[in-house]
matplotlib code that plots the C-alpha trace (Angstrom):
import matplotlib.pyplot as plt

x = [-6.9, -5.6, -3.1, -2.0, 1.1, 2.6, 6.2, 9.0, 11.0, 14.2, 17.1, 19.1, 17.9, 18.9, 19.3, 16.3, 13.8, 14.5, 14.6, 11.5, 9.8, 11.1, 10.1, 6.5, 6.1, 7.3, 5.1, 1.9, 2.7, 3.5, -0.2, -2.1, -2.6, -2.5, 0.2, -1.0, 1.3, 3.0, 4.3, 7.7, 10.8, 13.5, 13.4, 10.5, 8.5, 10.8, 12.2, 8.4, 7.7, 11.2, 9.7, 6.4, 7.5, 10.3, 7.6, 5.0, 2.7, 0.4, 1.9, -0.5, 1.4, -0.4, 1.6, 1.0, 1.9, 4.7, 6.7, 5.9, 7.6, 10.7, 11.2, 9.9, 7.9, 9.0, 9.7, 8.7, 5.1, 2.3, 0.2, 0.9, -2.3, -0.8, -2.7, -3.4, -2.0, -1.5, -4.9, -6.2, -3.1, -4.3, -8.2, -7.0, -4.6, -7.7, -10.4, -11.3, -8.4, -8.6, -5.9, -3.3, 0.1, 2.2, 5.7, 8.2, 8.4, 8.5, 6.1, 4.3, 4.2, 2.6, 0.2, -1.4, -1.6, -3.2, -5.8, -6.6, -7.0, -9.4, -11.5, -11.6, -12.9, -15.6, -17.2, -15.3, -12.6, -13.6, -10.7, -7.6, -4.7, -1.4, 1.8, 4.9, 6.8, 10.5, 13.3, 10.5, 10.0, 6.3, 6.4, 6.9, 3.5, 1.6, 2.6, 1.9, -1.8, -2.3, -1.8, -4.2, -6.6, -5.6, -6.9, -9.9, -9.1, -10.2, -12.4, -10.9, -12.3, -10.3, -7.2, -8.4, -8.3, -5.2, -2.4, 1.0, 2.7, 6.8, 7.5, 6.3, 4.9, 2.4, 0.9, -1.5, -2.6, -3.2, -5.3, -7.3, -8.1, -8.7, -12.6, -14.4, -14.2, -18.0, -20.3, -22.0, -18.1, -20.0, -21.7, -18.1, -16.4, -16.9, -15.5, -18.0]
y = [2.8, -0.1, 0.6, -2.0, -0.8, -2.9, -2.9, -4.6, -7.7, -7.1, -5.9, -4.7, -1.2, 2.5, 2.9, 6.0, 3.7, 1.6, 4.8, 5.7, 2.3, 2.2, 5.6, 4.7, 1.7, 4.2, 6.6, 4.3, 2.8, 5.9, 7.3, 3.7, 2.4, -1.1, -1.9, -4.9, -5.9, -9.1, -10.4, -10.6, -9.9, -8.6, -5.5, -2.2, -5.4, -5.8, -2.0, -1.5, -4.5, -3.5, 0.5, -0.3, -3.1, -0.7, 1.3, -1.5, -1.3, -4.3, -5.9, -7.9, -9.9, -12.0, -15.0, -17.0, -21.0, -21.1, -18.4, -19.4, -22.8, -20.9, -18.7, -15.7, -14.4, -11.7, -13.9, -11.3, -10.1, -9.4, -11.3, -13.8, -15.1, -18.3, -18.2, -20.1, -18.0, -14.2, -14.0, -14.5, -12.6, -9.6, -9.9, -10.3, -7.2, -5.1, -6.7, -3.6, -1.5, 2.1, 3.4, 1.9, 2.9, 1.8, 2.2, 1.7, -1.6, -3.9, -6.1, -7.5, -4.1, -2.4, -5.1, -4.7, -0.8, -1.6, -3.9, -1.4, 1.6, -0.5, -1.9, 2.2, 2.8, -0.1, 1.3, -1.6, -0.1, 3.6, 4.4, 6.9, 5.2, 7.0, 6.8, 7.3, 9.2, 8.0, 9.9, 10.6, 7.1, 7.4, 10.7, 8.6, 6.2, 9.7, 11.5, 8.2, 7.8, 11.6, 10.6, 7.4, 9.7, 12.7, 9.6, 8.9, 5.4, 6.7, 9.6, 12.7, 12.1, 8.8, 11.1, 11.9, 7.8, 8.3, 10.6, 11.2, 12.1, 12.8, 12.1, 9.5, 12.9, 13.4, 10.3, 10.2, 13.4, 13.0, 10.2, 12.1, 14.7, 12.3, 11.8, 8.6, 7.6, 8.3, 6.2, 6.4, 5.3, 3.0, 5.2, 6.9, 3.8, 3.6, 6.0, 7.1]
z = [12.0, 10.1, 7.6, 4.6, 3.2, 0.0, 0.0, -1.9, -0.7, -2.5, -0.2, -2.8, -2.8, -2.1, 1.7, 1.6, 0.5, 3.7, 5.9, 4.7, 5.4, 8.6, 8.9, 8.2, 10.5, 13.2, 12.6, 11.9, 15.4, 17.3, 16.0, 17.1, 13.6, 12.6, 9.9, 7.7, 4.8, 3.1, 5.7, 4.6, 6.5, 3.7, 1.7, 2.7, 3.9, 7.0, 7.2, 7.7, 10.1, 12.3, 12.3, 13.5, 15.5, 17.4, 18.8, 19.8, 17.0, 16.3, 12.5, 11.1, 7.7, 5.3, 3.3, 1.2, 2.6, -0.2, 0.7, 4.6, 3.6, 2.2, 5.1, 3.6, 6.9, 9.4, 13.1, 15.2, 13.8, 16.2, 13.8, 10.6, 8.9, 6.1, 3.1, -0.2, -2.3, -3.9, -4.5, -1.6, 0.2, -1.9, -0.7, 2.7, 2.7, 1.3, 3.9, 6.3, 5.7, 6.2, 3.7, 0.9, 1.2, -1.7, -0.9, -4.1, -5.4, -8.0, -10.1, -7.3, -5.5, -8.8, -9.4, -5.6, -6.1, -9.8, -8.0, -5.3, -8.1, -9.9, -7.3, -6.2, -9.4, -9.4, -6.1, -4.5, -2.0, -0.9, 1.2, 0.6, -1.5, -1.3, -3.0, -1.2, -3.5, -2.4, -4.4, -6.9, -7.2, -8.5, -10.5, -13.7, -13.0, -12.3, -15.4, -16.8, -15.3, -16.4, -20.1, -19.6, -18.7, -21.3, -23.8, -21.9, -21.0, -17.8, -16.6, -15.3, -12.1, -11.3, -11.2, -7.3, -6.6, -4.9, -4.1, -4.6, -1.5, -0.8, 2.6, 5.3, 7.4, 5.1, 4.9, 7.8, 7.4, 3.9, 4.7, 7.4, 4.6, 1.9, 2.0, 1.2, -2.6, -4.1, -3.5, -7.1, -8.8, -11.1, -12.5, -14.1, -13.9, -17.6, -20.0, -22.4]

ax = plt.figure().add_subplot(projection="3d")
ax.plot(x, y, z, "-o")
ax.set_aspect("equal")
plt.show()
């Protein structure tokens, strides 16, 4: 199983958020599945790259040339693919994935788990997309997504596009009991 995990950069955060990174790399690797994320090496992006790394796992990151050309990129990955730029890194993070995990983050975390929601709801990306809830990290953005809803900016059934889950052991089997996004999503992709 290939797993893309978006992940924050900054180091500057509360030690649990790395433990839990780290925590998921290990367990992605321990269970065979491939991690593919940003490629960075600060932050959840190298807490996640170290974890999974520490136990063998393949790492697969994706950067962007610029950020290659500032150092930005984990050393030690099984895998780096250089790329143009964020929109492409994005594409390329999505491209045959089996699940999203968003750990917490920041603006550039948000706006990969935005992209991934809406291509779900397009009848783009079918797969499971989980939110690692960290510390509670993410129960604002759910009670959040449950008012967009409550307002019918979206359709009630978009509220199963992902799930919110609390620690790193249930993420894979969250997955594994996640089934496939519906094949007719277009057809409620518009509120009406």
């Amino acid at each position: 199983m290939r797993v893309c995990v978006y992940a924050a950069s900054s180091a500057r955060v509360a030690p649990e958020f790395h433990a839990a990174a780290r925590q998921l790399g290990e367990t992605l690797a321990a269970n065979g599945c491939s991690v593919v994320y940003g490629g960075g090496s600060t932050g959840l992006m190298g807490s996640l790259a170290d974890g999974a790394l520490s136990k063998g796992g393949e790492v697969i990151g994706i950067l962007p040339r610029f950020m290659a050309d500032l150092e930005w990129g984990h050393p030690g990955l099984t895998h780096l693919e250089l790329v143009e730029d964020m929109r492409e890194r994005k594409h390329k993070l999505l491209t045959n994935s089996d699940a999203v995990v968003a750990l917490p983050g920041g603006c550039g975390t948000l706006e990969e788990l935005f992209e991934a929601i809406t291509l779900k709801r397009l009848g783009i990306y079918f797969s499971p997309i989980l939110l690692l809830n960290v510390r509670g990290f993410y129960a604002p953005l759910q009670g959040f997504m449950e008012s967009v809803i409550a307002e019918r900016f979206m359709n009630p059934e978009h509220a199963a596009m992902w799930s919110l889950v609390d620690a790193v052991e249930d993420v894979l089997p969250t997955i594994k009991a996640t089934p496939p996004w519906r094949e007719d999503a277009r057809e409620y992709a518009v509120v009406r």
